[in-house]
C-alpha positions as CSV (number, residue, x, y, z in Angstrom):
1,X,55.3,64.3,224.0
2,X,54.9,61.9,221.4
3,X,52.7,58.6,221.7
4,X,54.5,55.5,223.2
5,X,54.7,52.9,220.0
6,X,55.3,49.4,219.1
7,X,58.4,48.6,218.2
8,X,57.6,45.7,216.0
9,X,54.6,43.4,216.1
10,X,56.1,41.8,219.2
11,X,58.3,44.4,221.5
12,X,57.4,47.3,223.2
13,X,59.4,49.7,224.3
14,X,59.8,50.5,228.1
15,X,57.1,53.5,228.1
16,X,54.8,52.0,225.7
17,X,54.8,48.9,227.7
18,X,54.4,50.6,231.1
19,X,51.2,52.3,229.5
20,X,49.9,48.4,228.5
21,X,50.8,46.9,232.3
22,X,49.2,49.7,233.2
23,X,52.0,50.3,235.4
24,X,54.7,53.1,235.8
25,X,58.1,52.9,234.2
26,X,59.8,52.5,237.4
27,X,57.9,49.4,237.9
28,X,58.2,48.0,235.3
29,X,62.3,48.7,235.9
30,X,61.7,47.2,239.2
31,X,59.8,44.1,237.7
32,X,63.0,43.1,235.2
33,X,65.4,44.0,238.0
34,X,63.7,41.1,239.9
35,X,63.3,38.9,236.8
36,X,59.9,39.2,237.1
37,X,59.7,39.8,233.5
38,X,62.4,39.3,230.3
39,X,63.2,42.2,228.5
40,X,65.7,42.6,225.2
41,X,68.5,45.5,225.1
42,X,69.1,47.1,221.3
43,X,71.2,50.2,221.2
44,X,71.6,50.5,224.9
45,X,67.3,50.6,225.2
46,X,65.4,47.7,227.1
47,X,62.3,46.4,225.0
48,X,59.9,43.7,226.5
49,X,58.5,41.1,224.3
50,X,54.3,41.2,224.3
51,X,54.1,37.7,225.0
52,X,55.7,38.1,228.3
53,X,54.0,41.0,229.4
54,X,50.8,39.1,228.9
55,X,52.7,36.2,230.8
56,X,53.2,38.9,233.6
57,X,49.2,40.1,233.2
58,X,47.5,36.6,233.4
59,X,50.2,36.1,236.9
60,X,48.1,39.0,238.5
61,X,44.8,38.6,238.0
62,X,42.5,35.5,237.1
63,X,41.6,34.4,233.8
64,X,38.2,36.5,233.6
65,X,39.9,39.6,234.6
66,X,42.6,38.8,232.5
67,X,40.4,39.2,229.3
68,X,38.6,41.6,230.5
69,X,41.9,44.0,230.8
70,X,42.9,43.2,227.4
71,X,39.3,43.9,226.0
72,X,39.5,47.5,227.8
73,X,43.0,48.1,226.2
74,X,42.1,47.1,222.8
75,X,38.8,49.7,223.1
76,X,41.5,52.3,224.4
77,X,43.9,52.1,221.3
78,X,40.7,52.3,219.0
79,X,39.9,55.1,220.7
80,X,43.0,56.6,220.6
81,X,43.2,55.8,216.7
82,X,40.3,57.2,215.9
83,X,38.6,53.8,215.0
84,X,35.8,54.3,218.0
85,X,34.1,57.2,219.5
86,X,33.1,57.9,223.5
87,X,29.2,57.6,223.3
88,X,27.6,59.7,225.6
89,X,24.7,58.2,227.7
């Protein structure tokens, strides 16, 4: 299965930004059903904008754990790139 990706600088697309909620697709369905966040339709697809999914984020969980969520994804998609390495204790 190939790696959920950005589709510009600014839009995810659905699984891609499931994987960043940290939430399942269906959810995330569920969430735009209810207008709970925006999302954009090219070629039939839904794509959700990063700035509202960090809208979404910072509605969930205080400020602290807000950047703290955001830190561990940023250390995930280095890992994931290659840029970082697990260190074992």
């Amino acid at each position: 299965m190939a790696k959920p990706e950005l589709i510009s600088n600014d839009f995810f697309e659905c699984r891609a930004a499931a994987t960043y909620l940290g939430v399942s697709e269906s959810y995330l369905y569920r969430l735009n059903r209810n207008n709970k966040i925006r999302s954009y339709r090219t070629d039939g697809k839904l794509h959700f904008k990063t700035d509202d999914l960090n809208l979404w984020l910072k509605s969930r969980w205080p400020v602290c754990d807000f950047e703290l969520h955001v830190s561990i994804r940023q250390q995930m998609q280095n890992i994931e790139e290659g840029r970082l390495k697990w260190k074992k204790s």
